[in-house]
C-alpha positions in Angstrom: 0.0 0.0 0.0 1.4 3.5 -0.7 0.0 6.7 1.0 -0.6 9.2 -1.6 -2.0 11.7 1.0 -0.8 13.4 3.5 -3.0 13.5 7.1 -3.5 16.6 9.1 -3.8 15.6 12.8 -7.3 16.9 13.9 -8.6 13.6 15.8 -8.2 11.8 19.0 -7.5 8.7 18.3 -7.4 5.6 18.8 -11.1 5.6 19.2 -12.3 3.4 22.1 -13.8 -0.2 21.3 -16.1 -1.1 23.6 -18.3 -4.0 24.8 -22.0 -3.4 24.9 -22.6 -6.4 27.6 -25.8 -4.4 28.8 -27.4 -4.0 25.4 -26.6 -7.8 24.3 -28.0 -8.9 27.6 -31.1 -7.0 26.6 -30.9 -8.5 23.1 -30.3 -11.7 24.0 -28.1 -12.5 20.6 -24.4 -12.5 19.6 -21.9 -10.3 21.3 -21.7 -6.9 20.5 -19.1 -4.2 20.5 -18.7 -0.8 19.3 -16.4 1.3 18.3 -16.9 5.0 19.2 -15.9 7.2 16.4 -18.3 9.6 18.3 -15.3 10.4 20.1 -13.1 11.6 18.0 -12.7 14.8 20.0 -12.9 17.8 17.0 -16.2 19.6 17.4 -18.2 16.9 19.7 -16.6 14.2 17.2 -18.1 12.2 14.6 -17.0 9.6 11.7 -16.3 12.7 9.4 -13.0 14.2 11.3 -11.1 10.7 10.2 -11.8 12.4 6.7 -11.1 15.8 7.1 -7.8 14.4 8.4 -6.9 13.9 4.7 -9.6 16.6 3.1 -7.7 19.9 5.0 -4.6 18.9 4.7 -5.1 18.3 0.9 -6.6 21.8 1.2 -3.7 23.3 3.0 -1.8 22.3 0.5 -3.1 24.3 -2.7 -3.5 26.9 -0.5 -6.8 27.7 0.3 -8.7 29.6 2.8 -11.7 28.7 2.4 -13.7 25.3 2.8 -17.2 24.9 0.9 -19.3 22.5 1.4 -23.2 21.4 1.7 -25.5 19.3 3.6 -29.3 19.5 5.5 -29.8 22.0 7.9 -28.7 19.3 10.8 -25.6 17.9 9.0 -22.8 16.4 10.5 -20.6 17.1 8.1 -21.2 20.5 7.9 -20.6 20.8 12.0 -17.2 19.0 11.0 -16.0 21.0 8.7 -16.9 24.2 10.3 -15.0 22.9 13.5 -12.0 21.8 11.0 -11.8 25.5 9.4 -12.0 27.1 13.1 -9.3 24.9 14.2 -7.3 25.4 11.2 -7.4 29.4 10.9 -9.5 28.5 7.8 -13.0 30.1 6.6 -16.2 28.1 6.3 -19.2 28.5 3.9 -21.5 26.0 4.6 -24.2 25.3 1.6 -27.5 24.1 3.3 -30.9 23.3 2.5 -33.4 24.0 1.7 -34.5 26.3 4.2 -33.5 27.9 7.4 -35.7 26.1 10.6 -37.4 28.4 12.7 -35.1 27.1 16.0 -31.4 27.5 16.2 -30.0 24.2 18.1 -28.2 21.0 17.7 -25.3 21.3 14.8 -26.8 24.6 13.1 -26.0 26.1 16.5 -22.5 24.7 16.8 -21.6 25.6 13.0 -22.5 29.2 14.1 -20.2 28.9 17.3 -17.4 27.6 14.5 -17.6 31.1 12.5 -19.1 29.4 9.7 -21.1 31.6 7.2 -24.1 29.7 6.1 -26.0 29.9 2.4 -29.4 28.3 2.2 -29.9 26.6 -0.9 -33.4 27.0 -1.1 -34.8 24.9 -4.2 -31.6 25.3 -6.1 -29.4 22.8 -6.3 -26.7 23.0 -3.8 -23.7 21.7 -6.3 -24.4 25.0 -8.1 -24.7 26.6 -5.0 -21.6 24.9 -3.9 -19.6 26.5 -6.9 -21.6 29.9 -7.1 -19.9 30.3 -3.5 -16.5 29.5 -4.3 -16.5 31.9 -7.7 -17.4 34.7 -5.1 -14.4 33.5 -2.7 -12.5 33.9 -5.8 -13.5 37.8 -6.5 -13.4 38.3 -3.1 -9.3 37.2 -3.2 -9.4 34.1 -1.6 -8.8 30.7 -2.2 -11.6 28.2 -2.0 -11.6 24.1 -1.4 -14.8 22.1 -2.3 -15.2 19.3 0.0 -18.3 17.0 -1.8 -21.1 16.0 0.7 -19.9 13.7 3.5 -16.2 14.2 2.6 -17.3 11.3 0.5 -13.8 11.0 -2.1 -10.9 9.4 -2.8 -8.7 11.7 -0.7 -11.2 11.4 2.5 -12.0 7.9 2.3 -8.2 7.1 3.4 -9.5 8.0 6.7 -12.0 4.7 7.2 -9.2 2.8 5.0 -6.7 3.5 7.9 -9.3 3.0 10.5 -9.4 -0.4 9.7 -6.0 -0.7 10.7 -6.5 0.6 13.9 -9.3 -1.7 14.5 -7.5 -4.5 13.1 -4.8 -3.8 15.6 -7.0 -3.4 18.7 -9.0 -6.6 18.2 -5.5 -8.4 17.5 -4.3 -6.6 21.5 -7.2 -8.0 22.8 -7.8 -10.9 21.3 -11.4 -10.0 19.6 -13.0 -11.8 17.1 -14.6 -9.8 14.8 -17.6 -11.7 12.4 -19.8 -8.6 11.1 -19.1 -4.4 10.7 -22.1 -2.8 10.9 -22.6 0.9 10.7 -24.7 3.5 9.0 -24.5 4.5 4.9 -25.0 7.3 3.0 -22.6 9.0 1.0 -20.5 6.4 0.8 -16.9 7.1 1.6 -17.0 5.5 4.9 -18.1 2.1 3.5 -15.7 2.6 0.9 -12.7 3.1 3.0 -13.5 -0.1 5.2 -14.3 -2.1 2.6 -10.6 -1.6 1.0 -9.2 -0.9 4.4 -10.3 -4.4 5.1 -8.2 -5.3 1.7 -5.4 -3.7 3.2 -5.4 -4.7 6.5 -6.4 -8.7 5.9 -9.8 -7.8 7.9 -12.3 -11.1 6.9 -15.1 -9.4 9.0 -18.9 -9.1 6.7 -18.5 -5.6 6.4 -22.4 -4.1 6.2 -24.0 -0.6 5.5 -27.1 0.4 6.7 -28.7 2.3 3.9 -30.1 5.9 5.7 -31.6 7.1 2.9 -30.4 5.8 -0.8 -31.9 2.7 -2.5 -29.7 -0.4 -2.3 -28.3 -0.4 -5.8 -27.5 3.2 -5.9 -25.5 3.2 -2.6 -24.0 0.0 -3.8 -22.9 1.9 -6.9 -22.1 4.6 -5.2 -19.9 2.7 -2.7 -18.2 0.4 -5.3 -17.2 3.3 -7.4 -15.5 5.1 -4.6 -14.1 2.1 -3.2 -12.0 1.5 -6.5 -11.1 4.8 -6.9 -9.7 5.0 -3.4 -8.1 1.5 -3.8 -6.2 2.9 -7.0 -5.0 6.1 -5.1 -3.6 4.3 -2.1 -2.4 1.3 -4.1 -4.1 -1.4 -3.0 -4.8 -4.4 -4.7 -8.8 -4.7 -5.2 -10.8 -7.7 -6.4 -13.9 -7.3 -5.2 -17.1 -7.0 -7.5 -19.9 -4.8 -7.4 -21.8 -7.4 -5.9 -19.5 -7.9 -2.6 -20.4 -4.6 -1.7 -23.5 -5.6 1.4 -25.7 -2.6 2.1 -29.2 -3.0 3.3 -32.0 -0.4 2.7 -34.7 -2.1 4.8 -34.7 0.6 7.0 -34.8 3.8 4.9 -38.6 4.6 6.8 -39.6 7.9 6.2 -37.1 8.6 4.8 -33.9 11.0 5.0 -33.6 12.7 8.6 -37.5 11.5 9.3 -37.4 9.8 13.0 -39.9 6.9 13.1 -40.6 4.6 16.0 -37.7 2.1 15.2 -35.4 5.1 15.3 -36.9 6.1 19.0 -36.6 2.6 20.3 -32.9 2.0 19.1 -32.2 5.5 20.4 -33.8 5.0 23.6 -32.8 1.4 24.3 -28.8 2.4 23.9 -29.2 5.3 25.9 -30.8 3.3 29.1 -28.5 -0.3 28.6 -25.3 1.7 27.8 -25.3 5.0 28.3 -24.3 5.2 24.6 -26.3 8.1 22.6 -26.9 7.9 19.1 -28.9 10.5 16.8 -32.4 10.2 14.5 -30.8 10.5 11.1 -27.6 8.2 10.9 -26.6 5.7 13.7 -30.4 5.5 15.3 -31.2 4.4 12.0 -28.5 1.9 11.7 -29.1 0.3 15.1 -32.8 0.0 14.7 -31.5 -2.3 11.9 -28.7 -3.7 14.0 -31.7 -4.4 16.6 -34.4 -5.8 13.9 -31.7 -8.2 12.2 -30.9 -9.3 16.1 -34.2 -10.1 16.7 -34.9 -12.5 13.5 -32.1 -14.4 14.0 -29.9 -13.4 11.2 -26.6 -13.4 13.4 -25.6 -16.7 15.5 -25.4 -16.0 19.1 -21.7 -17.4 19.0 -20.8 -14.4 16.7 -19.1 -11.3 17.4 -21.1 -7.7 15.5 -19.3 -4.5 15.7 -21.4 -1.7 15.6 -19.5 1.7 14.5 -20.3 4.9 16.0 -19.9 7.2 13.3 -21.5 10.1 15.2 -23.9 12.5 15.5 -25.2 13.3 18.8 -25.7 16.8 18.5 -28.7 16.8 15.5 -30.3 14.8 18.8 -31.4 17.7 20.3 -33.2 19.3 17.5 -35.7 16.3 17.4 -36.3 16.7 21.7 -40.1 17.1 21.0 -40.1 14.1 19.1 -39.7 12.2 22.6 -42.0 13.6 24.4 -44.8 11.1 25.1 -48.4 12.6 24.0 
């Protein structure tokens, strides 16, 4: 393997792996761990500051000054990257859409406390919005840096490809087996980077992404694509077909960032077994399906399931009324 980017230290890491004796007590099915990438310490943490690692520094490096990019009013991404550019001395233009909410909290609140300057999208599409920005930074004197939704490229995907390094490593201190990766799955460059990670790093675990909002063959698409691209970059040897890709979009509900009642029970069941808080749009989701595929058997109770923590607490508090019983 050959590094072909250069990292910018902005996370605490290792991240913690942790048994969730409580919750699989609760569950009564296989052993379960996570690892908490909600700790990775920049801007209350999350799965995206292993990427911006890699995205900033790559920044840095043709100079900009300003990062761009663009996500829903409660993205975690956006919260990131603000916190990134703060840390960094950089400015922040966040792209988001469509439409300002009528309460400030959760990661809108934080991106304000990062300095970031926010454009609402509106209708329009936020690519164009995304580029309309960055032509003004360039009038303006200033150099800007597009980083695509979810910090979902080649270049950020090294993070989650050297992650599974560092989890291959901690199971191998502590003598973990490790059967099944599950974890939440959207833009795509976090299932990418595990998925040749685990090339790299001769990880045999099932390695499975919980669709939180795209239809299975699009995100498998979307996640083989990436995966090769990133696999060429970093120069790692890639067999894998389309097909070996395993996402499942059985729990997409309402839809993007809609809370349902599977999201509330997984959200409030981790909370009261573990202590462990997870948020309505990405790892709720992906532990009501952790919780569902428990439940119907599809794991044997002698295997080991990792859930990742990819983040996200934060966007928690802007669905508080959602939890309040009628």
């Amino acid at each position: 393997m050959t590094e072909q980017s250069t990292k910018l230290p902005l996370a605490v890491l290792p991240t913690p792996l942790q048994e969730l004796d409580r919750l699989g007590e609760a569950l009564g099915g296989p052993r379960l761990l996570v690892k908490r990438d909600d700790l990775t310490g920049l801007g209350m943490g999350g799965n995206k500051v292993r990427k911006l690692e890699y995205l900033v520094a790559d920044a840095r490096a043709q100079g900009a000054t300003t990062l761009i990019t663009a996500g829903a009013p409660q993205s975690n991404h956006a919260r990131q990257t603000a916190a990134a550019a703060a840390r960094c001395g950089l400015q922040c233009v966040l792209v988001l859409g469509p439409t300002a909410p009528s309460t400030l909290n959760g990661n809108l609140l934080l991106d304000r406390l990062f300095g970031a300057r926010i454009r609402w999208a509106g209708a329009r599409d936020r690519f164009a919005v995304m580029d309309e920005v960055a032509a003004e930074e360039r009038a303006a004197g200033r150099t800007p840096y597009i980083i695509p939704y979810g910090g979902s490229n080649a270049i950020g995907a090294a993070g989650y490809l050297h992650a599974m390094g560092e989890l291959a490593r901690q199971a191998e201190e502590r003598g973990l087996p490790i059967d099944h990766i599950v974890f939440p799955s959207s833009s795509g460059g976090t299932q990418a980077g595990m998925v040749v990670g685990a090339q790299a790093y001769g990880i045999s675990a099932h390695i499975l992404g919980i669709s939180v909002d795209k239809d299975a063959p699009s995100l498998r698409r979307t996640v083989y694509d990436l995966a090769l691209l990133t696999a060429a970059r970093h120069g790692v040897p890639f067999e894998l077909g389309i097909d070996d890709i395993a996402v499942n979009a059985d729990y997409t509900g309402g839809g993007y960032a809609i809370m349902g009642a599977p999201e509330r029970e997984a959200i409030r069941l981790a909370a009261a077994t573990e202590g462990l808080v997870l948020d309505p749009v990405y790892t709720g989701r992906a532990m009501a399906g952790l919780l569902d595929m428990i439940r119907r058997g599809v794991f044997a109770p002698d295997e080991t399931v990792l859930f990742w923590h990819t983040g996200g607490a934060p966007a928690l508090f802007a669905y508080a009324q959602e939890f309040i019983s009628p």
